[in-house]
N, C-alpha and C positions, 0 to 999 in steps of 0.2 A: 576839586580834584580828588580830594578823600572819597566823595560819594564814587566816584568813578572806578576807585584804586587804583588813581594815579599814583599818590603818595602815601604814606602811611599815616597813623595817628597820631606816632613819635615825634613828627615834621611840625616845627615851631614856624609857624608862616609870619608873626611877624622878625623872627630873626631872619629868617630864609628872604625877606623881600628887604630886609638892612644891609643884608652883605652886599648885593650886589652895587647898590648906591654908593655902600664905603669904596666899593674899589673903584668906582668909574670916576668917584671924585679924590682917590688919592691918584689911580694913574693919569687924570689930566694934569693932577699938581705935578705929576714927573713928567709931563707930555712940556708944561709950561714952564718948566724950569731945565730941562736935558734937552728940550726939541724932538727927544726920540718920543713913536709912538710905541715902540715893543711894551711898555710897562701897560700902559692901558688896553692893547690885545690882550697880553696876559691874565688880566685882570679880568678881562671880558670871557676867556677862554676859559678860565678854569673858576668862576662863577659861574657862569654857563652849564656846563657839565656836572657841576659839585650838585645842583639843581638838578639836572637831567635823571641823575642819580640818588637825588633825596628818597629816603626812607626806603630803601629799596635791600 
């Protein structure tokens, strides 16, 4: 994705590919403990994005 300028040079790939796993497995831990799924969209939503928009 750098060769492309997808993303910049700044962009720590492996932090950038960390986040998103922390949050899919903190929001199922509220998905498994609250019933509710909003936490893990959330998670999903704005890790999504935060990426969409890396290095940019």
């Amino acid at each position: 994705m750098r060769a492309t300028g997808q993303v910049g040079a700044e962009v720590d790939p492996a932090r950038h590919a960390a986040a998103p796993l922390a949050g899919v497995q903190g929001g199922v831990l509220m998905l498994m403990s609250t019933g509710r799924l909003t936490y893990l969209q959330a998670a999903l939503d704005v890790g999504i994005d935060a990426l969409r928009h890396a290095g940019r």
